[in-house]
PyMOL Python script that loads the backbone (N, CA, C, O; Angstrom):
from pymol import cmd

cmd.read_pdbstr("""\
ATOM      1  N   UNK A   1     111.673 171.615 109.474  1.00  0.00           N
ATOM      2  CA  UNK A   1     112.621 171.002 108.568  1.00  0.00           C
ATOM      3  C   UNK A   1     113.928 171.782 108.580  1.00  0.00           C
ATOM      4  O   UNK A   1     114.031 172.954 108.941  1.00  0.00           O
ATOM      5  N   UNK A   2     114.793 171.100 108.199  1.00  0.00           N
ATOM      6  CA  UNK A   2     116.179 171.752 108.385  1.00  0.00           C
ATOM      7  C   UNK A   2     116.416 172.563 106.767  1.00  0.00           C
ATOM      8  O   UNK A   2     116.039 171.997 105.741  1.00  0.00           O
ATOM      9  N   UNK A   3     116.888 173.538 106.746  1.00  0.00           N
ATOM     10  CA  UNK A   3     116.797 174.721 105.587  1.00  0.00           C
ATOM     11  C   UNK A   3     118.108 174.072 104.479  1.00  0.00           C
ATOM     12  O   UNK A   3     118.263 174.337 103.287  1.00  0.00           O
ATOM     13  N   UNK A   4     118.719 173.392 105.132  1.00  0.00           N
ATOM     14  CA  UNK A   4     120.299 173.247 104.877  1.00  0.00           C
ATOM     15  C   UNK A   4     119.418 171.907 103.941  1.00  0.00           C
ATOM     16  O   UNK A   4     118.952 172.097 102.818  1.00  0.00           O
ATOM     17  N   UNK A   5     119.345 170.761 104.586  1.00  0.00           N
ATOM     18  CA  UNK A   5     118.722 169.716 103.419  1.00  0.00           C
ATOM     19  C   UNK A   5     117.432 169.775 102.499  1.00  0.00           C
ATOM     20  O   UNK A   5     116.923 168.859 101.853  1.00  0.00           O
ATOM     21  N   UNK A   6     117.005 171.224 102.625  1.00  0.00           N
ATOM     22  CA  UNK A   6     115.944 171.382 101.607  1.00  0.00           C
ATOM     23  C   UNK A   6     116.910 172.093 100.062  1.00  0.00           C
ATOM     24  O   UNK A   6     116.766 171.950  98.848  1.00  0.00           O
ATOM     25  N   UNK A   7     117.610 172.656 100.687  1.00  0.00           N
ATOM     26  CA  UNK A   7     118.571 173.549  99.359  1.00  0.00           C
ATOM     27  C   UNK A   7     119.104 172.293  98.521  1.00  0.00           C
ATOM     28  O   UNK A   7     119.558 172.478  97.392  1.00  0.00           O
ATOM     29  N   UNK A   8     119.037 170.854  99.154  1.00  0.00           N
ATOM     30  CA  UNK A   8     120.321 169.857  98.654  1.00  0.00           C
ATOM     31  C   UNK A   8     119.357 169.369  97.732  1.00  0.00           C
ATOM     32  O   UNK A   8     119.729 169.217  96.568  1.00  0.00           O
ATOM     33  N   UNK A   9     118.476 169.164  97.963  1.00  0.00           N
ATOM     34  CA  UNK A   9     117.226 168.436  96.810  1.00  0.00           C
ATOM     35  C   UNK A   9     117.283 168.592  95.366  1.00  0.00           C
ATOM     36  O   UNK A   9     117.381 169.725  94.897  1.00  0.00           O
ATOM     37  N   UNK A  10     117.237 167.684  94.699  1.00  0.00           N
ATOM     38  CA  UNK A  10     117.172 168.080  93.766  1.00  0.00           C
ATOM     39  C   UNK A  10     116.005 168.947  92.833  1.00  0.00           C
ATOM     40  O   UNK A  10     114.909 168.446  93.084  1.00  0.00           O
ATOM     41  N   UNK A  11     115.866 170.096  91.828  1.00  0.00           N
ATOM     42  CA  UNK A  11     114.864 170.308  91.426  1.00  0.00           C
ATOM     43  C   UNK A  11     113.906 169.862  90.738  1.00  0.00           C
ATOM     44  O   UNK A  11     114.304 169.427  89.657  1.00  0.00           O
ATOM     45  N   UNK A  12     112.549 169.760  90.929  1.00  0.00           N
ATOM     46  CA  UNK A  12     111.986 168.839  90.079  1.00  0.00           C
ATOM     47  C   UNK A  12     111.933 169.964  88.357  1.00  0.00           C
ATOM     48  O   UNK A  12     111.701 171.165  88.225  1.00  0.00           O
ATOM     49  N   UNK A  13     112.204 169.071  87.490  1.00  0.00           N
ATOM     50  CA  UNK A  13     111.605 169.067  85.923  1.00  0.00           C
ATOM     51  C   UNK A  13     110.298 168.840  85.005  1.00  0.00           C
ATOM     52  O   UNK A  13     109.880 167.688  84.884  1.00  0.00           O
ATOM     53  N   UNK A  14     109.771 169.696  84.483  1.00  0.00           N
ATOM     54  CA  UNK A  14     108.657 169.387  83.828  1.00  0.00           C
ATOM     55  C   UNK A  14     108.895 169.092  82.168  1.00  0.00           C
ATOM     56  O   UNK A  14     109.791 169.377  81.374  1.00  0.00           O
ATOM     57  N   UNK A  15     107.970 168.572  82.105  1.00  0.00           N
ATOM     58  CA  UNK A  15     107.843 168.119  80.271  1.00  0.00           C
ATOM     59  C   UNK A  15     106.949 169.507  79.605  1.00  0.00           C
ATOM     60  O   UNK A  15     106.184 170.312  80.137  1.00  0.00           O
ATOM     61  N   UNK A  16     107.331 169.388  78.530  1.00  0.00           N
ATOM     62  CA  UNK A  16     106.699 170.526  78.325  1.00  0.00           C
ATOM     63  C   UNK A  16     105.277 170.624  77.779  1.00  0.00           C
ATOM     64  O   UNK A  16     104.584 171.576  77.419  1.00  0.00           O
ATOM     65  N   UNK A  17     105.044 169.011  77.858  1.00  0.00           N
ATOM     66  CA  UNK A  17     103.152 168.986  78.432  1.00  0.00           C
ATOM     67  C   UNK A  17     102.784 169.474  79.445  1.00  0.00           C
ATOM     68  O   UNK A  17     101.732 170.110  79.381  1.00  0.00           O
ATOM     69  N   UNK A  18     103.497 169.376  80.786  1.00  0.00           N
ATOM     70  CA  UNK A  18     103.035 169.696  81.718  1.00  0.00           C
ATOM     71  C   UNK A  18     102.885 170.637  81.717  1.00  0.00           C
ATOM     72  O   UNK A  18     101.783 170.999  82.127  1.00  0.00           O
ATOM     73  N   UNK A  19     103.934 171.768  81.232  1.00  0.00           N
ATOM     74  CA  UNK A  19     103.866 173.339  81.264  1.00  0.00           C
ATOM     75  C   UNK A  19     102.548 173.808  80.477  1.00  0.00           C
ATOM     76  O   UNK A  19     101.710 174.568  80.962  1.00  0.00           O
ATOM     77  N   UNK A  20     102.501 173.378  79.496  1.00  0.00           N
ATOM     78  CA  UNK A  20     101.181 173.409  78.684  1.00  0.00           C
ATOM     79  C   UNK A  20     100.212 173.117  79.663  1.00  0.00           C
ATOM     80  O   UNK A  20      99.860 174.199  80.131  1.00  0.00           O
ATOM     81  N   UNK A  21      99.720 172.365  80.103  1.00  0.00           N
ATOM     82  CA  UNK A  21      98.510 172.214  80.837  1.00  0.00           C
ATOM     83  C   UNK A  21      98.143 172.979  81.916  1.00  0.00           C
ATOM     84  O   UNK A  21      97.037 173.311  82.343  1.00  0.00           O
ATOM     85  N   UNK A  22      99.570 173.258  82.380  1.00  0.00           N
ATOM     86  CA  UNK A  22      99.681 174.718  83.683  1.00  0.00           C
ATOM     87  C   UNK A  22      98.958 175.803  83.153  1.00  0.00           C
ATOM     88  O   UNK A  22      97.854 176.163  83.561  1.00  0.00           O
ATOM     89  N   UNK A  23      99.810 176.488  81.932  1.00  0.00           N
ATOM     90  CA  UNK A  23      99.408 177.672  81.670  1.00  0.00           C
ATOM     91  C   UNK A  23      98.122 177.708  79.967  1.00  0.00           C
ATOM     92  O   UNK A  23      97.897 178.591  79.139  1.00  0.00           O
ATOM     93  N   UNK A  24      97.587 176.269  80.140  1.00  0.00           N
ATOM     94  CA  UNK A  24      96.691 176.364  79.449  1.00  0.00           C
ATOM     95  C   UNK A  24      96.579 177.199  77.563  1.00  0.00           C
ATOM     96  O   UNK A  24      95.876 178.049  77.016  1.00  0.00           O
ATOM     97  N   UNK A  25      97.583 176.420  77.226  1.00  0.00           N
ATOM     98  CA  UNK A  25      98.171 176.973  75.739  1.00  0.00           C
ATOM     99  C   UNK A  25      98.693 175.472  75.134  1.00  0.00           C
ATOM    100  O   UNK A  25      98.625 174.495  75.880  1.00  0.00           O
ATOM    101  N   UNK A  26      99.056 175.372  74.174  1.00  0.00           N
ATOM    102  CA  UNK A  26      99.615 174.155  73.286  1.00  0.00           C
ATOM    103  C   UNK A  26     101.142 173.938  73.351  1.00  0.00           C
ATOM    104  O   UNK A  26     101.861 174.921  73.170  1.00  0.00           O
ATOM    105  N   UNK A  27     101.690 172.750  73.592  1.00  0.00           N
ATOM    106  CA  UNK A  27     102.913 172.595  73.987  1.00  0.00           C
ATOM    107  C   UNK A  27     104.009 173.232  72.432  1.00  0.00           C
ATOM    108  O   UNK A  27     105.230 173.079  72.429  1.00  0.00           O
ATOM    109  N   UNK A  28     103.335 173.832  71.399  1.00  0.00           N
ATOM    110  CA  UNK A  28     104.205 174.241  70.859  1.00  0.00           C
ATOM    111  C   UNK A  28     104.329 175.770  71.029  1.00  0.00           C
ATOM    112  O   UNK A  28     105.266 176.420  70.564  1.00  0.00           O
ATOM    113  N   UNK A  29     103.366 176.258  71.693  1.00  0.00           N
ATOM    114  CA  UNK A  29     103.585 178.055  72.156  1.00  0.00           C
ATOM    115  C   UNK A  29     104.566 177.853  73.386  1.00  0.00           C
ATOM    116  O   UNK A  29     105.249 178.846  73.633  1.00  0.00           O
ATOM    117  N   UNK A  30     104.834 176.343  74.505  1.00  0.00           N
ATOM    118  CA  UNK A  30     105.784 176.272  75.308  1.00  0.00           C
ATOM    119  C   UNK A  30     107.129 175.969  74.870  1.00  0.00           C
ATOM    120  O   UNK A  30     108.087 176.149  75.621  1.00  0.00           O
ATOM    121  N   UNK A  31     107.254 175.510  73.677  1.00  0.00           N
ATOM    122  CA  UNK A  31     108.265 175.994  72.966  1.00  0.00           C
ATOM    123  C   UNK A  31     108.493 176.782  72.072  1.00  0.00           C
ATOM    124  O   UNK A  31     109.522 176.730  71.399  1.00  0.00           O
ATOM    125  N   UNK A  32     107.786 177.445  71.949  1.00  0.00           N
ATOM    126  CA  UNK A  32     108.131 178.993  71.347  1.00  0.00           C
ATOM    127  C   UNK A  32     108.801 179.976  72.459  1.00  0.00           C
ATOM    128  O   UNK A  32     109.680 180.797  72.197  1.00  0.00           O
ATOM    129  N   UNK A  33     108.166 179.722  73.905  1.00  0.00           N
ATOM    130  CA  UNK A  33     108.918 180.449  75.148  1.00  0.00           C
ATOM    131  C   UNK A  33     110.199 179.748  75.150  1.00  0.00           C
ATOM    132  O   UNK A  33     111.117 180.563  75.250  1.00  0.00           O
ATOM    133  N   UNK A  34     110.501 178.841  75.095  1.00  0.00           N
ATOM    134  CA  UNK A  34     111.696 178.160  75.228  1.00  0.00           C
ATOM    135  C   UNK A  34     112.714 178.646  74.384  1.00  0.00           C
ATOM    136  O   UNK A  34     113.703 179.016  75.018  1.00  0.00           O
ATOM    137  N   UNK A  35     112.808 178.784  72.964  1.00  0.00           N
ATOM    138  CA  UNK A  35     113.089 179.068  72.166  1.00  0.00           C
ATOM    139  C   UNK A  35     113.434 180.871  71.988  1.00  0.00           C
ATOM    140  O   UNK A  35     114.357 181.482  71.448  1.00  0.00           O
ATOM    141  N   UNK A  36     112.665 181.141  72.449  1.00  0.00           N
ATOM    142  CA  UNK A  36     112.720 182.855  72.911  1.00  0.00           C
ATOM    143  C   UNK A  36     113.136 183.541  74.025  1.00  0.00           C
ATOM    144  O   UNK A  36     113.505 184.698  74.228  1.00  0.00           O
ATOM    145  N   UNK A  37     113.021 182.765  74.558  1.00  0.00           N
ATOM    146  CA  UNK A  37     113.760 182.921  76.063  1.00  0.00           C
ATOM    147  C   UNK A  37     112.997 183.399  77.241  1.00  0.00           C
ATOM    148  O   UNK A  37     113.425 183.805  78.321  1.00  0.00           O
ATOM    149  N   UNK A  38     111.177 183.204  76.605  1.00  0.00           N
ATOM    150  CA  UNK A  38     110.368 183.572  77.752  1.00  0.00           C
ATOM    151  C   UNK A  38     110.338 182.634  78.807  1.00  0.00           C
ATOM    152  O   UNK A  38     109.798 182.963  79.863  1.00  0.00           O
ATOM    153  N   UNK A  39     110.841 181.509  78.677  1.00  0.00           N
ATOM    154  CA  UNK A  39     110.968 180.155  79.891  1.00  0.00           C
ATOM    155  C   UNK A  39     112.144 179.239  79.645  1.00  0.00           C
ATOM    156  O   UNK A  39     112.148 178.310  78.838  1.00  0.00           O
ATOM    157  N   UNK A  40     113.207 179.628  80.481  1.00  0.00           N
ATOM    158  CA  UNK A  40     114.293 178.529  81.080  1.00  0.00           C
ATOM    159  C   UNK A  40     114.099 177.614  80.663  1.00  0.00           C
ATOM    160  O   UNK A  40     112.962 177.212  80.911  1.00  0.00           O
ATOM    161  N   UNK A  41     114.980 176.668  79.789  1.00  0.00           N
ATOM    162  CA  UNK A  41     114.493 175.093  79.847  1.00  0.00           C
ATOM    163  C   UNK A  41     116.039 174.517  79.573  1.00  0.00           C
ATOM    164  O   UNK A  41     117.013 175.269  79.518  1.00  0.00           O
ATOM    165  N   UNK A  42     116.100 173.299  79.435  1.00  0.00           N
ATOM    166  CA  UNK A  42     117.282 172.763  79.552  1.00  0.00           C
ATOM    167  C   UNK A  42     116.857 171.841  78.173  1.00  0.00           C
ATOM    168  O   UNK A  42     115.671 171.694  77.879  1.00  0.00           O
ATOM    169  N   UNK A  43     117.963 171.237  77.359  1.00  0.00           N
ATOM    170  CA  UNK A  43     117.647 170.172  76.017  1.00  0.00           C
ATOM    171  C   UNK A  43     117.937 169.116  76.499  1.00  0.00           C
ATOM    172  O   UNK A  43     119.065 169.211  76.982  1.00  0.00           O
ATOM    173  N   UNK A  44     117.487 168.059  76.646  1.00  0.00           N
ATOM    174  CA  UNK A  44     118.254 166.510  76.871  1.00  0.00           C
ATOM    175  C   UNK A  44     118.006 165.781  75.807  1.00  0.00           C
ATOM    176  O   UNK A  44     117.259 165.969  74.847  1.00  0.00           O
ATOM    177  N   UNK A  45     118.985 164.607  76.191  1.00  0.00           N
ATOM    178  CA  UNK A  45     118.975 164.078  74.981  1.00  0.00           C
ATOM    179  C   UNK A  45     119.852 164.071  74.213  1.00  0.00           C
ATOM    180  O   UNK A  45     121.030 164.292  74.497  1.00  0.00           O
ATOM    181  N   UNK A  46     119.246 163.720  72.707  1.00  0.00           N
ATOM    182  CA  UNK A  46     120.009 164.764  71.620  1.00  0.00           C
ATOM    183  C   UNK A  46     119.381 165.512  71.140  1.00  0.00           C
ATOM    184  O   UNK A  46     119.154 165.562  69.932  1.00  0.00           O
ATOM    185  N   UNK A  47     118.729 166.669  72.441  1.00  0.00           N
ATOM    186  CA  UNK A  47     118.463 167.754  71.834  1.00  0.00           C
ATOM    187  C   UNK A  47     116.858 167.811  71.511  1.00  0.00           C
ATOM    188  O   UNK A  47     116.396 168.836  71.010  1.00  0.00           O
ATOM    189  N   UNK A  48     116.087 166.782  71.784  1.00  0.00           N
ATOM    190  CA  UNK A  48     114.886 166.435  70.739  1.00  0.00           C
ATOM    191  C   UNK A  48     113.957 167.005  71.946  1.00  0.00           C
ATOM    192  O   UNK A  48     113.039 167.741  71.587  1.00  0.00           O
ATOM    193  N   UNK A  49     114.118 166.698  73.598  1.00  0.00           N
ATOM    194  CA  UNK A  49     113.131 167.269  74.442  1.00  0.00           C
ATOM    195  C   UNK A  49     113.650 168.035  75.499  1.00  0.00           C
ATOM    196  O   UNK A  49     114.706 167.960  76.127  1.00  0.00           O
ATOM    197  N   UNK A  50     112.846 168.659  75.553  1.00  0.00           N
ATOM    198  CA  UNK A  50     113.187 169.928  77.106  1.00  0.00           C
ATOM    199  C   UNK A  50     112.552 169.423  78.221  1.00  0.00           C
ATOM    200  O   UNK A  50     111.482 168.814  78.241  1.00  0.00           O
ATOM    201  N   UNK A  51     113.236 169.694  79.106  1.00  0.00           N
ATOM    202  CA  UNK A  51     112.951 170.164  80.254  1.00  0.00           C
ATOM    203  C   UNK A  51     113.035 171.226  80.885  1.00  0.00           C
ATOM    204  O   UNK A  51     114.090 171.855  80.807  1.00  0.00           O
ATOM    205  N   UNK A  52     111.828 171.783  81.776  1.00  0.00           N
ATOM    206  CA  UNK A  52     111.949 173.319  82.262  1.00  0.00           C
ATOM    207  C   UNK A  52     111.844 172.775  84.072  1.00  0.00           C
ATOM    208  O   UNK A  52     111.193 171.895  84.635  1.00  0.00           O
ATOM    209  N   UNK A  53     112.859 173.826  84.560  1.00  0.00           N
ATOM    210  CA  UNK A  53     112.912 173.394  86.051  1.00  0.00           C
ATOM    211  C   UNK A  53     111.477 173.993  86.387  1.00  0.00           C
ATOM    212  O   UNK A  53     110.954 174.929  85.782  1.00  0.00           O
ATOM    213  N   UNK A  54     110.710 173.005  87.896  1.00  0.00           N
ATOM    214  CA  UNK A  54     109.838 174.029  88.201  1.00  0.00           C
ATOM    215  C   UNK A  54     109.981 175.426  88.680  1.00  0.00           C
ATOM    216  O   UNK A  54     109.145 176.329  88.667  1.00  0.00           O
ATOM    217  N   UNK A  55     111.165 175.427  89.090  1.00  0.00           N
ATOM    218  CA  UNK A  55     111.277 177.460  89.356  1.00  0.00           C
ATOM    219  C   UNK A  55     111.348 178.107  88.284  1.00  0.00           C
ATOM    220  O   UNK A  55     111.301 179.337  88.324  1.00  0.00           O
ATOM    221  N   UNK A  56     111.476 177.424  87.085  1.00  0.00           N
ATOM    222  CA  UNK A  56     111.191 178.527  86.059  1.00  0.00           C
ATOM    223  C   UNK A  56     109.709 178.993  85.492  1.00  0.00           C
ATOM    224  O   UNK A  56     109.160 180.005  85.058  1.00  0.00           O
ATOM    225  N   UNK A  57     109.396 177.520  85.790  1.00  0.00           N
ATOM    226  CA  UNK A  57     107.699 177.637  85.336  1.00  0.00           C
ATOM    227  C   UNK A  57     107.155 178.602  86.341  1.00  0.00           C
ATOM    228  O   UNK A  57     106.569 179.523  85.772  1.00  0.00           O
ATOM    229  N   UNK A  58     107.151 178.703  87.658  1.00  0.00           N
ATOM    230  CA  UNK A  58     106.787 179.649  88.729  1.00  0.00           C
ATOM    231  C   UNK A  58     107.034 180.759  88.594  1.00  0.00           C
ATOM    232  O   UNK A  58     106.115 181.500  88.945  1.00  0.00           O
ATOM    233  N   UNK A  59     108.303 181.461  88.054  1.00  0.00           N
ATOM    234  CA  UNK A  59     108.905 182.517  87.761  1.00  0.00           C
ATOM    235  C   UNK A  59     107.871 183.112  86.256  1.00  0.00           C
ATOM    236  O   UNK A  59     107.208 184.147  86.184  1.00  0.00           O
ATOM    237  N   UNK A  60     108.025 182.227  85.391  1.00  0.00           N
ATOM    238  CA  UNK A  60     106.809 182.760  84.031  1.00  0.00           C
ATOM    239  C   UNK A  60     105.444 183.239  84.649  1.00  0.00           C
ATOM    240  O   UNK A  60     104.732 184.240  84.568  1.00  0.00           O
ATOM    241  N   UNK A  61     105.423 181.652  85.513  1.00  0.00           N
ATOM    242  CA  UNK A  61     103.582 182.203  86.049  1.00  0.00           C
ATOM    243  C   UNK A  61     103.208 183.889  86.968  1.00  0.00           C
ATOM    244  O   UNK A  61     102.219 184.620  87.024  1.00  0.00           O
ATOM    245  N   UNK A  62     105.063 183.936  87.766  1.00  0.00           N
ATOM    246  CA  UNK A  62     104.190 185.307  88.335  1.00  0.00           C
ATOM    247  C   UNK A  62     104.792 186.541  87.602  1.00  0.00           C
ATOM    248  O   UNK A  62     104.686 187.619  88.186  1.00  0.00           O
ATOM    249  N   UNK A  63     105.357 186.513  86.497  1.00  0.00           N
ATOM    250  CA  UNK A  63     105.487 187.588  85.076  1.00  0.00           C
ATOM    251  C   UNK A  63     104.039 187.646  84.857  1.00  0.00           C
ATOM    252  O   UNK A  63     103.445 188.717  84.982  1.00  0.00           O
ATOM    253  N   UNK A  64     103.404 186.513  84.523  1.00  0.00           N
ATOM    254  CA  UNK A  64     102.537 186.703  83.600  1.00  0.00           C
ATOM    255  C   UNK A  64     101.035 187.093  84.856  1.00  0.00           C
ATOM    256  O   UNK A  64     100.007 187.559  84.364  1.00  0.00           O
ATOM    257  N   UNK A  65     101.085 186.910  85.974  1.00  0.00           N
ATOM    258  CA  UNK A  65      99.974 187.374  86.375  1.00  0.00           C
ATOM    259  C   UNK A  65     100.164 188.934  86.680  1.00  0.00           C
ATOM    260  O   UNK A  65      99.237 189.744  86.674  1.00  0.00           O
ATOM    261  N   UNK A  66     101.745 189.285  86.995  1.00  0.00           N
ATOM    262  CA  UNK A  66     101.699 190.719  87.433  1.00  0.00           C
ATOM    263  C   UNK A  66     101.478 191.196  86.378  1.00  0.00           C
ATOM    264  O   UNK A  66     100.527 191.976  86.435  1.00  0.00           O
ATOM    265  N   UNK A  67     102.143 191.049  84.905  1.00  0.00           N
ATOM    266  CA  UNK A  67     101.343 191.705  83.718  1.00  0.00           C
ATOM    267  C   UNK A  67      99.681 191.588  83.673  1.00  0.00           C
ATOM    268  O   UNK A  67      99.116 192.658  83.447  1.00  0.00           O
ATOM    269  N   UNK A  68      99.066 190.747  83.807  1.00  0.00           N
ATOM    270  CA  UNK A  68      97.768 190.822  83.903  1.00  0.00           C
ATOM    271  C   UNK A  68      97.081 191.777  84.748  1.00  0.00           C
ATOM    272  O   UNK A  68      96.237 192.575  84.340  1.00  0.00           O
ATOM    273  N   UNK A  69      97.546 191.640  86.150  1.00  0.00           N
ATOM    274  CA  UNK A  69      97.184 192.279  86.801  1.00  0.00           C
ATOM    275  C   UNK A  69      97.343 193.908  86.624  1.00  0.00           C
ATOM    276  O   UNK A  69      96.390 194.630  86.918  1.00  0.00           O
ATOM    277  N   UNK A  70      98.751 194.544  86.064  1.00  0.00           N
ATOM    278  CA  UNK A  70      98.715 196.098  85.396  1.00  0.00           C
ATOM    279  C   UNK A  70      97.618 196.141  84.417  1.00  0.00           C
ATOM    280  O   UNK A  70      96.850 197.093  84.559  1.00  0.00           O
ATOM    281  N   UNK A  71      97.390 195.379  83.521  1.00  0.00           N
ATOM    282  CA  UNK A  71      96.218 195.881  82.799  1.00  0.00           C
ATOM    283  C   UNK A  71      94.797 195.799  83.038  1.00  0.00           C
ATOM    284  O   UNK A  71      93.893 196.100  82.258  1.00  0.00           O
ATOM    285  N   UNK A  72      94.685 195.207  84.599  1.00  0.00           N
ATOM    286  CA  UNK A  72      93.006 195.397  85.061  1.00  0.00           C
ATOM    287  C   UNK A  72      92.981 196.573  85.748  1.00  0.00           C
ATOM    288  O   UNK A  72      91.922 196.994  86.214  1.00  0.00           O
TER     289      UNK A  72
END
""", "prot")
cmd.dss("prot")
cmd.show_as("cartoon", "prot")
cmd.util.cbc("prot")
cmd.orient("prot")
């Protein structure tokens, strides 16, 4: 694949069910990260729902395994 039309893509967005079901917690602890600034998200709308890019959700997931992983 050409490197140049993969950068042009747009990113995909998750709901913040989805993020919930990823990292297996209740979509209001995914907005408590949101809100705190443990996960990127964007407001649309007026404001009422988020969206989190998937590189941010990827970026939380490998915080949270390298922390896991220091404490085994």
């Amino acid at each position: 694949m050409n490197p140049t039309r993969l950068s042009t893509e747009p990113e995909r967005h998750l709901k913040v069910s989805e993020v919930a079901k990823m990292f297996d917690v209740t979509p209001y602890t995914v907005r408590v990260w949101l809100k705190d600034g443990t996960l990127e998200g964007i407001k649309i709308g007026k404001g009422h729902y988020w969206r989190i890019p998937m590189s941010a959700a990827r970026d939380l997931a490998q915080r949270k395994y390298a922390a896991e992983a220091q404490h085994e």
